[in-house]
Structure formats: C-alpha cells, structure tokens
C-alpha positions in Angstrom: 0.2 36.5 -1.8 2.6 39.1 0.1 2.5 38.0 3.9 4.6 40.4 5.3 2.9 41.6 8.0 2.1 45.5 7.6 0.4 48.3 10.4 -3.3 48.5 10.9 -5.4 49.9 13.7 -6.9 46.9 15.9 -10.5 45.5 14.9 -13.3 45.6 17.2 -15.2 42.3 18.2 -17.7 43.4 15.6 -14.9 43.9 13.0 -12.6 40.4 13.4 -16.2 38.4 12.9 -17.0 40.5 10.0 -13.2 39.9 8.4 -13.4 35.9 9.9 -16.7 35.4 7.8 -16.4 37.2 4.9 -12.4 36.7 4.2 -11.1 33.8 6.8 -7.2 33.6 5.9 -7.3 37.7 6.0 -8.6 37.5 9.4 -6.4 34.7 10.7 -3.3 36.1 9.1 -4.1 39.3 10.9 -4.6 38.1 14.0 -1.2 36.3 13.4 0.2 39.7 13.2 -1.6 41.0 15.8 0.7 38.8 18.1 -2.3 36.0 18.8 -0.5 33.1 19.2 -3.4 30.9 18.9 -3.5 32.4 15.4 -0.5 32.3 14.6 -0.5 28.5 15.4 -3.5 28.3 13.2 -1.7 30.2 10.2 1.0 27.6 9.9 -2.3 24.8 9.7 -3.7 26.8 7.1 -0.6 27.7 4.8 0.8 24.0 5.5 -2.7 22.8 3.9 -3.4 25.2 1.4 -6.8 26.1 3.0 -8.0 29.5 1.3 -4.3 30.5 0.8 -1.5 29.6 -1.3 0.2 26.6 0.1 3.5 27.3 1.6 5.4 24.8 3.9 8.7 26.8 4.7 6.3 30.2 6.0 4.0 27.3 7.6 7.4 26.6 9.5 8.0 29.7 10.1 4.4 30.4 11.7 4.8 27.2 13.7 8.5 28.1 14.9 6.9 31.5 16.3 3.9 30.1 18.0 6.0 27.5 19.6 8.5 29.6 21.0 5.8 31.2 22.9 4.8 28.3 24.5 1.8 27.0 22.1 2.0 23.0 22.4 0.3 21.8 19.4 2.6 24.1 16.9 5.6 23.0 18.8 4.1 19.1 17.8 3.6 20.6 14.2 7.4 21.7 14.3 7.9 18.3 15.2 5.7 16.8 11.4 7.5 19.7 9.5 10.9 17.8 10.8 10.1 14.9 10.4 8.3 14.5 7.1 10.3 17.3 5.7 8.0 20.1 4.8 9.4 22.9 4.5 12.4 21.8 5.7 15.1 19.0 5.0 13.4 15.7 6.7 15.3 15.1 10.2 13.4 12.5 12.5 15.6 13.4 15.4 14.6 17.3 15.7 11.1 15.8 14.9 11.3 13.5 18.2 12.9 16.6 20.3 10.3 18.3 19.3 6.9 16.1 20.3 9.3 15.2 23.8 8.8 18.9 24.6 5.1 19.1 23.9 4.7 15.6 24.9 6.3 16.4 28.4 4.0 19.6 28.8 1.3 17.4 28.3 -0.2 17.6 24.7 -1.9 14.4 24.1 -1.0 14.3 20.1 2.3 14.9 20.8 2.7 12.0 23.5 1.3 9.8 20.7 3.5 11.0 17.9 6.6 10.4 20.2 5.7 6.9 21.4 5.8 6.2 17.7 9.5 7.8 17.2 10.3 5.7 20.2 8.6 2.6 19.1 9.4 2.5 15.5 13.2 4.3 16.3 13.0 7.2 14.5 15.1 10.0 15.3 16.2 7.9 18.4 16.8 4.4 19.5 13.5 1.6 20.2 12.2 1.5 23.2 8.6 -0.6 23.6 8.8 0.3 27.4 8.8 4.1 27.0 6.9 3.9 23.8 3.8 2.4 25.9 4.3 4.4 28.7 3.5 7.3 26.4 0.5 5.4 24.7 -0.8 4.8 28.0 -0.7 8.8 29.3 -1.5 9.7 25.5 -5.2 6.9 25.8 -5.8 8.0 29.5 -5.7 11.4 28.6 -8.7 10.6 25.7 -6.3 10.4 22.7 -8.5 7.6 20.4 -5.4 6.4 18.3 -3.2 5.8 21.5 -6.1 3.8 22.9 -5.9 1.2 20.0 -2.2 1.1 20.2 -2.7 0.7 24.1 -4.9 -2.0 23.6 -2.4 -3.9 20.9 0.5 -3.9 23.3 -2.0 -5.6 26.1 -3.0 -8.1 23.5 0.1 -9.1 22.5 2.0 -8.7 25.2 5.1 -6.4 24.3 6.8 -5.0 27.2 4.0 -6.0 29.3 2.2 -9.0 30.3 -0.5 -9.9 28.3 -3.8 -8.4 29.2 -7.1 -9.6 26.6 -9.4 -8.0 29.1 -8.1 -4.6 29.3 -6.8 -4.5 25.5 -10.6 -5.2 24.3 -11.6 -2.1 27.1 -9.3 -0.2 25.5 -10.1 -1.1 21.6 -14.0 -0.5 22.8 -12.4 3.2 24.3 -11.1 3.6 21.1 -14.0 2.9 19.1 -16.1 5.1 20.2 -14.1 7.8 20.3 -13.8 7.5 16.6 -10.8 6.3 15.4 -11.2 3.8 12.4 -8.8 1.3 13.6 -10.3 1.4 17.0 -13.5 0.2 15.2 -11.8 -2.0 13.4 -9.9 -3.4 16.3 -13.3 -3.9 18.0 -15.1 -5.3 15.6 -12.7 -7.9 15.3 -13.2 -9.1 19.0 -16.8 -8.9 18.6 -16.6 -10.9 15.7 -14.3 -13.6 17.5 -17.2 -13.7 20.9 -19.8 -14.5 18.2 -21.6 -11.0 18.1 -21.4 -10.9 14.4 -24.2 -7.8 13.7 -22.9 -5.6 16.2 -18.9 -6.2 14.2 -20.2 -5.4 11.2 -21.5 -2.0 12.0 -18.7 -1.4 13.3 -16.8 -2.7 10.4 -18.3 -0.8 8.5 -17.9 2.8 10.4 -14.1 1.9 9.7 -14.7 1.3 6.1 -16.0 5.1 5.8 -13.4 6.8 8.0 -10.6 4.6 7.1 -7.6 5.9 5.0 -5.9 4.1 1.5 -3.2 2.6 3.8 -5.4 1.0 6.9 -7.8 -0.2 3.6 -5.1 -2.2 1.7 -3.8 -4.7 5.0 -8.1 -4.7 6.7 -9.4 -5.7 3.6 -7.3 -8.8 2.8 -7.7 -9.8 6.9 -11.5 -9.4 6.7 -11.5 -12.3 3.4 -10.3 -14.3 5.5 -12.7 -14.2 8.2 -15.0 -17.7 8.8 -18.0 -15.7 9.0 -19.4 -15.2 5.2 -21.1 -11.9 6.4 -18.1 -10.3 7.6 -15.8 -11.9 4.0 -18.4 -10.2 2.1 -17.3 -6.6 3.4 -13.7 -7.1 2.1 -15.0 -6.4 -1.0 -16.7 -2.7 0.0 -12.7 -2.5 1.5 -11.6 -3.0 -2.1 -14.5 -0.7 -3.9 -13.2 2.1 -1.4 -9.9 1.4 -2.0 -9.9 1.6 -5.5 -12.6 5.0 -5.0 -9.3 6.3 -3.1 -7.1 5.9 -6.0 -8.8 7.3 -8.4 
C-alpha cells in the first residue's frame, strides 16, 4: 500500500464519517495527512498492529516520531515500546526510558507506569525501587489499574517503604475493579486468605478470562497450592486456558 501522502480537498463532517465507516485506515491515514495529530498518533497504532492495513513497524515509527514531536504524549510513550522492544527499530532500552520520562513527566499515566518498570527492573538505566514506586504511586493515583497492583505489592512487601497490608489490599481492591487481571488476582488472593472464599473465586475467575499466557503459567501453579479445595480446583481452568493460548 503507497502511504505517501498526496493533495486532496478537505472533507466535510459529513464526508470524514462517510470515509471512517465505510474505509477506516483511508480515513485515519488522511486525517494523518491532513496534519491531525491525534490521527497521526492513531496511524502509528494501526500500522504497528496490522489493523485493516499492511503491518509496518518502521512507518509505525515514523507516524509516532511525528505525533510526538508535536507534543502528543501517548505516541511519545509508543516511541518509547518501538525502542525498547525493537520494532521498527534496533531494540535500545535507554532511548525507550528517555522517552516514557518525557511523557511520564507531562503527566501520561501509561507512560509513568512503563518508566517505573525501566527504573525498577533497570532497563535502559540503573534500579531504583524508590523512584520506581514513586512513579507507581502518581501512575495508581492517577487511575492507572496496573500501577495500582504494583502499588499495592511494594506496600505488602515492604520494598522501599514500610510495610503497609492495609493500604496494599485498598489498592489490590482499586485495582480489581478497574479491570486489570492481576489486580483480581491479587485480590482474590486476600479474600481467600480472610476466609471469603465465594467472593475470591469470582474474582479468580475474572482473571482467568482476561489474563495473558504469561500471568497464566506462574497463577496457576500458586492456586494448586491453595488449602482451599474450591479455589485448587480452578488451577486446572488456569491450565485448560493456558494450553487454549497455545494452540
């Protein structure tokens, strides 16, 4: 498909909804062109994913690179993925942290989340737990669901912090129901260990449907082991999905 971006006379509003509904990429790549920023944003998603348009990572760069430098945070987070898993680009973790600092510092929730990680795992720069859950913390205040279960880890077990069970179960429950799968897990688990054995598995099983291959292989081993026969059975639905997941 030839992306270069060629003269047209503008759409109406009547026009862009009939191009958006009846040829999606089309409209997005043309609103790219037409100097929208949030589209262009959008047209790196789309070619970086293959949605409705041949897949291409170094263009998907390209898109991002543009609707960053005009100040849109979440591409300038996507620069940072492209850099540091390497698509369309060779992988560098350190250009990957720079960028999610920027965004992260301008106040992009996914981008405070994806740098604690750098900063906690030391990628691309050097550990540091401190920093790396003062970001989770801005990241889980500002509503960011994954942030909230690392939030509530560090509480729980205590790394650079003191150890806080009360607030890490608030913020596992925060996480939970805003819908991240190891939030539910997370939760279920403490509901399991205060006795309240129906109410875990539900929630158990809400992070058995949204959960991905990797979070399946370590919670399915940690739920056999559970004393409660109700909550062992599950870790076989873990396995069933698991192996659904692979094919």
């Amino acid at each position: 498909m030839d992306f270069r971006i060629r003269h047209r006379q503008p759409l109406d509003d009547a026009g862009w909804r009939t191009l958006l509904d009846e040829h999606p990429a089309r409209a997005i790549l043309a609103a790219a062109g037409a100097n929208d920023v949030d589209a262009q944003a959008l047209l790196g998603q789309i070619l970086l994913d293959g949605r409705g348009i041949d897949r291409d990572q170094p263009l998907a760069l390209q898109w991002f690179a543009i609707a960053a430098g005009r100040g849109h945070l979440m591409a300038r987070n996507m620069l940072g993925r492209c850099h540091e898993h390497g698509w369309g680009c060779e992988a560098d973790p350190s250009v990957a942290a720079r960028h999610y600092r920027l965004a992260a510092m301008a106040g992009l929730d996914w981008a405070m989340y994806n740098y604690a990680n750098m900063l906690a795992t030391g990628q691309g720069v050097a550990v540091n737990q401190p920093q790396a859950l003062g970001w989770y913390r801005l990241a889980a205040e500002a509503g960011h669901a994954k942030s909230m279960n690392l939030l509530g880890r560090y509480l729980e077990q205590g790394l650079a912090c003191a150890v806080d069970v009360a607030q890490a179960r608030h913020w596992y429950r925060c996480s939970a129901e805003a819908g991240d799968f190891r939030g539910q897990f997370s939760h279920a688990s403490v509901l399991a260990e205060l006795g309240n054995v129906e109410a875990a598995l539900s929630w158990f099983q809400l992070a058995l449907h949204g959960g991905n291959l990797n979070f399946l292989r370590v919670s399915g081993p940690l739920l056999a082991q559970a004393e409660d026969t109700r909550v062992r059975a599950l870790a076989a639905a873990y396995q069933a999905q698991m192996e659904h997941l692979t094919g």
